[in-house]
C-alpha positions in Angstrom: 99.8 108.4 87.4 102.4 107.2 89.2 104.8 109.1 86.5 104.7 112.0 89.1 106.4 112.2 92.2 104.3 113.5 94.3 101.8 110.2 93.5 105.0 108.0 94.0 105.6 109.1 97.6 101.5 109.5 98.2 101.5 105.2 97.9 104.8 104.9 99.9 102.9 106.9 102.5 100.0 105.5 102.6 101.2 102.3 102.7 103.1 102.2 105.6 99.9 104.7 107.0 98.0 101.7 106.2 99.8 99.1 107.8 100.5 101.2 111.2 96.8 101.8 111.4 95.7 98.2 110.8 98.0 96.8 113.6 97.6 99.8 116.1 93.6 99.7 115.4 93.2 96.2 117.0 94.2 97.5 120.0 92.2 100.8 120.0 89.0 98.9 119.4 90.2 96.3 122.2 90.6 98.7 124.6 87.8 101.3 123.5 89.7 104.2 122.7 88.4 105.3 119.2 86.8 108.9 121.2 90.4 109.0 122.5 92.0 108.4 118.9 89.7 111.3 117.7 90.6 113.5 120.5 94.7 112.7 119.5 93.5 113.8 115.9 92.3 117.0 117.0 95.9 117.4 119.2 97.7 116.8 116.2 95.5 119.8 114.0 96.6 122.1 116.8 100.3 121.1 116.9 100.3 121.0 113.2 99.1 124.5 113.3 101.5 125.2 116.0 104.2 124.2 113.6 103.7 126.4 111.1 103.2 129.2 113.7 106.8 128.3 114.2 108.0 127.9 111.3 108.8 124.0 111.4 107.2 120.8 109.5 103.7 120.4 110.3 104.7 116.7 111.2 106.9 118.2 113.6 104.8 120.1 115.9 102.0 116.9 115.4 104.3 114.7 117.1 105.0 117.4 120.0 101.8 118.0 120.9 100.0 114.4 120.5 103.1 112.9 122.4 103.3 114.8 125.4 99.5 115.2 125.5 99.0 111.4 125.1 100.8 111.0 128.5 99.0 114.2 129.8 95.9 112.0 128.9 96.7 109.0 130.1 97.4 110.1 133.0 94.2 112.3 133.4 91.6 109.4 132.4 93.6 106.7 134.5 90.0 106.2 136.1 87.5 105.0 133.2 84.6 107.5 135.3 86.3 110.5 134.3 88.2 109.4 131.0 85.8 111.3 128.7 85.0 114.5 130.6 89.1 114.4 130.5 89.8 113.9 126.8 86.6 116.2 126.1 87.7 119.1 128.0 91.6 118.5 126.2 90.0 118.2 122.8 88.2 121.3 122.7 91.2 123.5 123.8 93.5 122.2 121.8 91.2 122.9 118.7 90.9 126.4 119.9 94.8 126.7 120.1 95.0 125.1 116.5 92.9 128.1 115.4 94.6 130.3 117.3 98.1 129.6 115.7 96.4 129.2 112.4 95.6 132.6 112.7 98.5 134.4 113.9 100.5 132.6 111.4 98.5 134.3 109.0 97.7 131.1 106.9 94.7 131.4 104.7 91.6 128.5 104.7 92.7 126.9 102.2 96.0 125.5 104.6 94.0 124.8 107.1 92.0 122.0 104.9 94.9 120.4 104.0 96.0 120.3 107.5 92.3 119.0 108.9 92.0 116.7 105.3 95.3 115.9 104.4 97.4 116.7 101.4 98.5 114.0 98.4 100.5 116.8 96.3 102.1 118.1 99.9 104.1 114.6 100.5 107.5 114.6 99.6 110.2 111.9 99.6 112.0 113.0 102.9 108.4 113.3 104.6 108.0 109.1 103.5 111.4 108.4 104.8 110.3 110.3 108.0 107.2 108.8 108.4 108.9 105.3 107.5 111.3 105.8 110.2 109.0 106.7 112.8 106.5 103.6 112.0 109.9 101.2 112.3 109.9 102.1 115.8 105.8 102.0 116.6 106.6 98.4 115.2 109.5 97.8 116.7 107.7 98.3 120.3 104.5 97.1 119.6 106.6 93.7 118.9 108.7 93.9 121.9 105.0 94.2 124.2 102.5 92.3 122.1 102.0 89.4 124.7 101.7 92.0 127.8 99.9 94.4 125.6 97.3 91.9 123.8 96.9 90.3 127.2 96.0 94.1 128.9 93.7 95.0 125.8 91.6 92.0 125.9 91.4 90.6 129.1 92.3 94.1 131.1 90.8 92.6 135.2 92.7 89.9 134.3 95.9 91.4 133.3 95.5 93.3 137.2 95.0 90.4 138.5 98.1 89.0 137.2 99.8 92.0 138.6 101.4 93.3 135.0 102.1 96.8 134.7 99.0 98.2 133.0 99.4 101.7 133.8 103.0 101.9 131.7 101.3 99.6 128.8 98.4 102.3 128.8 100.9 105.2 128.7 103.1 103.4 126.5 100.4 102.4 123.8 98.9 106.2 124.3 102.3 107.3 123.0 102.8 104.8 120.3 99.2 105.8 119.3 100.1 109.9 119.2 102.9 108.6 116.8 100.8 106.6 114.5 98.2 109.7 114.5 101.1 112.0 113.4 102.3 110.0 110.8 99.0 109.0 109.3 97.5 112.5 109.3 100.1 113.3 106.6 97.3 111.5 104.0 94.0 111.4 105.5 94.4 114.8 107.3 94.2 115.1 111.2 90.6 115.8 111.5 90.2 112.2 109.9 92.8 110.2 110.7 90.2 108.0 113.4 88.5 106.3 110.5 91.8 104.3 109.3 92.4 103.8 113.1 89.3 102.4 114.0 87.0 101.3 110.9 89.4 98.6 109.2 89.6 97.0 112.5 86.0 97.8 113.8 85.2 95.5 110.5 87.8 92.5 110.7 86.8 91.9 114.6 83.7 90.7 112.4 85.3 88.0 110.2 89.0 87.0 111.8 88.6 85.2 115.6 92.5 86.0 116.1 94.6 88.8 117.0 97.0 88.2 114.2 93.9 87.6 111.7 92.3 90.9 112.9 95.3 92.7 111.9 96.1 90.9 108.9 92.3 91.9 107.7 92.6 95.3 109.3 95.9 96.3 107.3 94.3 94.4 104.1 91.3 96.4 104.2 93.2 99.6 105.1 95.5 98.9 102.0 92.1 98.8 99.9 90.9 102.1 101.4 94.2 104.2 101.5 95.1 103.2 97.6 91.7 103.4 96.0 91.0 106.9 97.6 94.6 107.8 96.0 93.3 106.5 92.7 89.9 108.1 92.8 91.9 110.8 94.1 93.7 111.4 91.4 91.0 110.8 89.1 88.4 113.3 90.1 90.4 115.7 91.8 88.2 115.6 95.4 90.0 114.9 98.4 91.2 111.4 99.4 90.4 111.6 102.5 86.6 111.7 101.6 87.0 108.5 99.1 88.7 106.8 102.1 86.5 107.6 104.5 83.6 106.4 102.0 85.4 102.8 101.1 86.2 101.9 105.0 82.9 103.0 105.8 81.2 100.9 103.2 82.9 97.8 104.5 82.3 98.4 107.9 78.2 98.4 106.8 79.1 95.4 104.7 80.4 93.7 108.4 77.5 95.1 110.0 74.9 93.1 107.3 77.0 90.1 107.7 77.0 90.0 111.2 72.9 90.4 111.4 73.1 87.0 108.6 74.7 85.2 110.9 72.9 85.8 114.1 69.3 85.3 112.0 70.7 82.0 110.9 
């Protein structure tokens, strides 16, 4: 298997897909945002589509559209009452202009899957060093804000209270989010890329009582997920995004049946 090249750079990528999505999906289920995280997926179908309308990288034209529409949205649903009428209302035109490029681009079906469900055999090694690059920095800043950001995610009144600069954390984490969306859409596809952004932490919130445990488990369990599917992958020939969809989803049912033990106890 990993005598091909195209496997070789699939595991580089979905590791560091993998650890990006464990560390930024603490903070999406902290501060509710997987509907938001699905809504950035469908952004980055469109700009994707938009890319190849244009004749760049698909990854390209992802990263312009989720960017500049993750401020757009930010600042749209600054209000929680009209957060999802805002995102909904964004979502479905931007899927409408991801069709719309698809089409005038004259791409068939069959590139549009591999846009929406990702591509193993499409990665190559400058796409990894890309995608490596641009996780560096979604690191690098997380790092630099984790106090203010942790304290904004999880304790949001009291972060007003304190008179920290929530709105620019928001924005800021909305833009580090569009990133991690464009980079891990490259495996899972963009119509799926929620599930590693929200499921591997949705499930260690049940078993670690930390922030650093929560992402540990998150990135551990999105390791299991992202390099089984590629096994399985490779195996059966069926997409990976379905096999990691399947495995995260199984462990999040797993958390689920846990959780109920404990409470009956």
């Amino acid at each position: 298997m990993f005598s091909y090249e195209f496997m070789r750079n699939a595991f580089a990528a979905g590791t560091i897909i993998a650890i990006i999505c464990g560390i930024m999906g603490v903070f999406v289920i902290a501060r509710n945002m997987s509907f938001l995280t699905h809504t950035l997926s469908e952004i980055g179908f469109s700009g994707a589509a938009f890319g190849v309308f244009a004749g760049w990288a698909p990854l390209n034209g992802m990263l312009l559209f989720t960017v500049v529409s993750s401020v757009i949205v930010g600042q749209l649903s600054a209000r929680s009452e009209r957060r999802e009428a805002a995102t909904s209302a964004i979502s479905a035109l931007f899927i409408g202009l991801g069709i719309l490029f698809l089409s005038l681009a004259n791409k068939n079906a069959s590139y549009a899957t591999s846009i929406l469900f990702g591509s193993v055999i499409g990665i190559s090694a400058s796409d990894v060093q890309q995608m490596l690059w641009l996780s560096l920095l979604v690191l690098v800043v997380i790092f630099a804000i984790y106090r203010f950001l942790k304290f904004d995610s999880f304790d949001h009144t009291g972060a007003r209270v304190k008179g920290l600069w929530t709105n620019a954390l928001s924005i800021t984490f909305l833009v580090l989010l569009a990133l991690s969306v464009s980079v891990a859409a490259q495996i899972v596809g963009s119509l799926l890329i929620f599930i590693l952004l929200t499921l591997p932490a949705a499930t260690a919130k049940y078993f670690a009582h930390t922030v650093g445990g929560m992402m540990i488990l998150a990135i551990a369990l999105a390791l299991i997920g992202v390099w089984s599917g590629l096994v399985m992958s490779y195996i059966s020939n069926f997409p990976v995004s379905f096999f990691i969809a399947a495995i995260e989803a199984v462990f999040y049912f797993i958390a689920l049946g846990w959780q109920r033990l404990q409470t009956a106890e």
